[in-house]
C-alpha positions as CSV (number, residue, x, y, z in Angstrom):
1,X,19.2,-15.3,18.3
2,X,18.6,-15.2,14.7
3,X,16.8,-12.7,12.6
4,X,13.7,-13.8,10.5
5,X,12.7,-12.3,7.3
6,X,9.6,-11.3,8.6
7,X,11.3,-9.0,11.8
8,X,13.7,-7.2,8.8
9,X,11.2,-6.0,6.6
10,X,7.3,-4.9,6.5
11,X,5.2,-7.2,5.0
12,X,3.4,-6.7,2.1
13,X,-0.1,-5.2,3.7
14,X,1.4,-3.0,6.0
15,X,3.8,-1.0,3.6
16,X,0.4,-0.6,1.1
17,X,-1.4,0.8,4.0
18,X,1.4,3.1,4.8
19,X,1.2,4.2,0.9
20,X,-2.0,4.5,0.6
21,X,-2.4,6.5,3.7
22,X,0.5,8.7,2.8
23,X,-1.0,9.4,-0.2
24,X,-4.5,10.2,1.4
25,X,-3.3,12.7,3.6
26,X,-1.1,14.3,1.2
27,X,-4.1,15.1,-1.3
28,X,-6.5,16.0,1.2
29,X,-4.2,18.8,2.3
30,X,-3.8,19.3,-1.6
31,X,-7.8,19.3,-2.2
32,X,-7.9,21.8,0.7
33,X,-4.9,24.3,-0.1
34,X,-4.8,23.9,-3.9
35,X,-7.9,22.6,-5.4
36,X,-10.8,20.4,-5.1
37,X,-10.2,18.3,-7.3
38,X,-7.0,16.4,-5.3
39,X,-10.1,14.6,-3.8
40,X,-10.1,12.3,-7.2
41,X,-6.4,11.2,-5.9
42,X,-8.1,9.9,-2.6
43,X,-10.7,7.9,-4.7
44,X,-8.6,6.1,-7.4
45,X,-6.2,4.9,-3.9
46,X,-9.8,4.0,-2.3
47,X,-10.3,2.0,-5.8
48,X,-6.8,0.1,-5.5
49,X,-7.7,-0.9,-1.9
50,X,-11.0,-2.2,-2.9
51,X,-9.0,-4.0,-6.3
52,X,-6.1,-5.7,-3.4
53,X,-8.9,-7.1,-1.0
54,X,-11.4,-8.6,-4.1
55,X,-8.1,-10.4,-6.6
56,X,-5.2,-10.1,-4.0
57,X,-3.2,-7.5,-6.5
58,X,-3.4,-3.6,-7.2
59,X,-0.5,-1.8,-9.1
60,X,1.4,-0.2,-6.0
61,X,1.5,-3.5,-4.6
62,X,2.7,-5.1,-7.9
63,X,5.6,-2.5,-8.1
64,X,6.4,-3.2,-4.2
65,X,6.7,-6.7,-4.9
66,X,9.0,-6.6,-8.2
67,X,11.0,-3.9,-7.2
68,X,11.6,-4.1,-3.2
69,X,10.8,-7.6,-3.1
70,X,7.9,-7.4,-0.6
71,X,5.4,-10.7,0.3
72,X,2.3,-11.1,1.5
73,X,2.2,-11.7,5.6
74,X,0.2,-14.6,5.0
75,X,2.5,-16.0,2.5
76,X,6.0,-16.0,5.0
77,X,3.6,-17.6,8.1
78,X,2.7,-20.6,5.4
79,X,6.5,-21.2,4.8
């Protein structure tokens, strides 16, 4: 039994939303240990979310697709 591309590696949507949540717990234990003003961290990463579901790009998923070479799910199912 052969492995598929898609079993390998995380598509696209799934390592952004392990990003992005990384990055939202981090600085809300930052906003609540260091300062309140972490809390702008987890509104710019809301932001991106919002910018990947209204034009399909954001800038983390730019670098994960130039430099690890991640795809969209719905890109690998069409092929």
């Amino acid at each position: 039994m052969s492995r598929t591309c898609a079993t390998t590696s995380w598509p696209l949507e799934r390592a952004l939303f392990a990003v992005a949540g990384t990055v939202k717990l981090l600085s809300a234990a930052l906003a609540a240990v260091v300062s309140p003003w972490f809390l702008l961290l987890i509104a710019f990463v809301g932001v991106n979310q919002w910018l990947f579901v209204a034009i399909g790009a954001c800038p983390v998923s730019l670098v994960l697709t130039r430099v690890f070479g991640l795809r969209c799910a719905t890109r690998e199912v069409a092929r």
